[in-house]
C-alpha positions in Angstrom: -76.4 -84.7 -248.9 -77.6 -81.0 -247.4 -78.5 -79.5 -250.9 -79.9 -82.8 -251.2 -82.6 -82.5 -248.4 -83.1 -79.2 -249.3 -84.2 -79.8 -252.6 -86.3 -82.3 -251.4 -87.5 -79.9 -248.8 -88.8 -77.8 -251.9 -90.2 -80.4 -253.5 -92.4 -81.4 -250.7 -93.5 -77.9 -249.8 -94.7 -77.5 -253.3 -96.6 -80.9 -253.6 -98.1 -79.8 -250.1 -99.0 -76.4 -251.4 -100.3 -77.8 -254.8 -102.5 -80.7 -253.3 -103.4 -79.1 -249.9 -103.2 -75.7 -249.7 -105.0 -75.4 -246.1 -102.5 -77.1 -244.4 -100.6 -74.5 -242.7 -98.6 -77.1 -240.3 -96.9 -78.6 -243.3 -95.7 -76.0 -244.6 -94.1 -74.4 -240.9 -92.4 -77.6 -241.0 -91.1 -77.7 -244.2 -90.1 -73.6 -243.3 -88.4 -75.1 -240.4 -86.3 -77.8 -242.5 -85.0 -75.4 -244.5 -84.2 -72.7 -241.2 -82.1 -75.7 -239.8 -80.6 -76.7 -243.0 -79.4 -73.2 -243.4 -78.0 -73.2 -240.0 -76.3 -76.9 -240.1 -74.8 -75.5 -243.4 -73.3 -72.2 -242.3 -71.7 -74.0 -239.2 -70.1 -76.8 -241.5 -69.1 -74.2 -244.4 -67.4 -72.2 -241.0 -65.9 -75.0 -239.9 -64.2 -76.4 -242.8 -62.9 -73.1 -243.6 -61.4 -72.4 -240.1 -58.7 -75.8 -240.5 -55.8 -75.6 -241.8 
C-alpha cells in the first residue's frame, strides 16, 4: 500500500512537472508526500522488527 502511494507520488510529480512546470506548490506537496511516506515507513519497518 506505502510503495504503492509512493509510486503514485512519482507519477504525479512528473505529470505535474511535464504539464505545468510553474507550479512550485505541487511539487512541495508532492516533496512532502514522499518526506512522510519515508517517515510512516521507517517507524513501521522499526516496529515490526522490534516484536518478537
Amino acid at each position: 500500500m506505502l510503495a504503492s502511494l509512493l509510486v503514485f507520488a512519482a507519477l504525479f510529480a512528473g505529470y505535474v512537472l511535464h504539464e505545468h512546470p510553474t507550479v512550485l506548490p505541487a511539487v512541495a506537496g508532492v516533496a512532502a508526500l514522499f518526506s512522510i511516506g519515508g517517515v510512516i515507513f521507517t517507524v513501521v519497518k522499526r516496529l515490526n522488527r522490534q516484536r518478537p
